[in-house]
N, C-alpha and C positions, 0 to 999 in steps of 0.2 A: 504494500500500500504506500510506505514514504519512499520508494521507488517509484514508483508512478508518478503521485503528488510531486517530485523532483523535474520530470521530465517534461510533465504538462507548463509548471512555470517555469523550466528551463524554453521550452517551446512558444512561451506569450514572451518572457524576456527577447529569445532570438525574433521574433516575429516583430516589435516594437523597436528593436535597434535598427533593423533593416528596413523598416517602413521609414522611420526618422531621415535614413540617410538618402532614402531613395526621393523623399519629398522636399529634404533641403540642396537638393541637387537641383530639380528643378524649377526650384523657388526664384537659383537666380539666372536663369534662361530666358532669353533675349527673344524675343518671338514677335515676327513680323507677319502679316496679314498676310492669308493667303488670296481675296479678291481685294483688289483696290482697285474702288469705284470713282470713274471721272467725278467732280460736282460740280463742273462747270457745261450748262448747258446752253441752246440755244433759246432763247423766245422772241416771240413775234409783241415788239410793242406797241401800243395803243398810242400813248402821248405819257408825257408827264404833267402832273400839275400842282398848283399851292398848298390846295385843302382836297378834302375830300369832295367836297360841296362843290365844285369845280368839276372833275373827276364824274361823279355823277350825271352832272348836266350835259356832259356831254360826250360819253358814251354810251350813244344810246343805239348805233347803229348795227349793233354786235350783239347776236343772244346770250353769249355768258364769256365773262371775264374773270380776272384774279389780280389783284391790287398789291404793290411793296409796297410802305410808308418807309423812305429813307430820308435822311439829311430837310429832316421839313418839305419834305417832297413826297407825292403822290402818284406812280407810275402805273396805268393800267397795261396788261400783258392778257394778247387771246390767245396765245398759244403758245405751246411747250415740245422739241424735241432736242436727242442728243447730235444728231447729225445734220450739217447743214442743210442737206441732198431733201432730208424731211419736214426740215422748216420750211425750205422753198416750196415745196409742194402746198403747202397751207397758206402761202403765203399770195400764192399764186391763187388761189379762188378766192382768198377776200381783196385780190387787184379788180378781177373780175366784178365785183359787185360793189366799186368804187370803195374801198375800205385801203388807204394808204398803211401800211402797216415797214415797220425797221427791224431788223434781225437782230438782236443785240445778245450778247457772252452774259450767260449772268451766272453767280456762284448761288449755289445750291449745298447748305449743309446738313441733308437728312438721306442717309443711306438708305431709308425705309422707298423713298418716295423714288430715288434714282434707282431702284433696284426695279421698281414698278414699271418706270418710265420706260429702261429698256425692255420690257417687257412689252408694253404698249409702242416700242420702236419695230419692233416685229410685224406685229397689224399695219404700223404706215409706209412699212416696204415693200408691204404683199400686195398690197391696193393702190390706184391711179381713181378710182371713182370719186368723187368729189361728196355724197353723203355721205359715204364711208366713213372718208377723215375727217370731214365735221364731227362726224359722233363719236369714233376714236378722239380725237381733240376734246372733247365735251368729256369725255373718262378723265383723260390727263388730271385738266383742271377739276374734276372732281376729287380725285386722287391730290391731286395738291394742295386745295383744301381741308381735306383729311388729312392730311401726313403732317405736313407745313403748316398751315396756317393754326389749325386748331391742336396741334401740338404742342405750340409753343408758350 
């Protein structure tokens, strides 16, 4: 019996050394991300303006948008891709329907939402039809409201 009793806490001792050492081993290991996601994307902008009140008044030509408030500034944005190829495609149907729109780089800090986006970059290189990507585009900026906006 104190044979036993010996070998069993001989067996949690060796089981507790070697976990210790296998964990502080790891503790100082340098580990670099295996996807690293762009966060800088393309959007299609609307205008910038003062206030919001501003901003409002006069977006109206566009059925859904999405707003940054920077530097006392108010920028409306109708559309979102990673690739310039698919911005222009969006870009090019609200030419069509008199909606002047600028391609501008903007940074984007929410993995959640770029991770989506290329997701939804798939849908706008498989399609050319133009209510396609309207409503593909109408996802995006839903999904950017959700991740982005109301995350924060």
């Amino acid at each position: 019996m104190k044979n036993m009793l010996f070998w069993i806490f001989f067996a949690l001792g060796a089981g507790i050394i070697l976990g210790k050492l296998t964990f502080d081993r790891y503790e100082n290991l340098q580990v670099q991300p295996v996807i690293n996601l762009n966060d800088n994307i393309y959007m299609l902008k609307y205008g910038t303006y003062a206030n919001l009140d501003d901003m409002y008044n006069d977006v109206t030509s566009v059925d859904r948008y999405v707003y940054i408030e920077e530097n006392n500034q108010v920028t409306a944005y109708v559309g979102a891709a990673t690739t310039k190829k698919n911005a222009n495609k969006i870009k090019d149907i609200y030419n069509n329907k008199n909606v002047n729109l600028t391609l501008e780089k903007v940074t984007i800090n929410n993995d959640e939402f770029i991770q989506n986006l290329n997701e939804y970059e798939k849908l706008l290189e498989a399609t050319n039809d133009e209510k396609s990507l309207l409503i593909i585009e109408n996802q995006i900026l839903s999904c950017y409201e959700k991740t982005v906006v109301n995350d924060e």
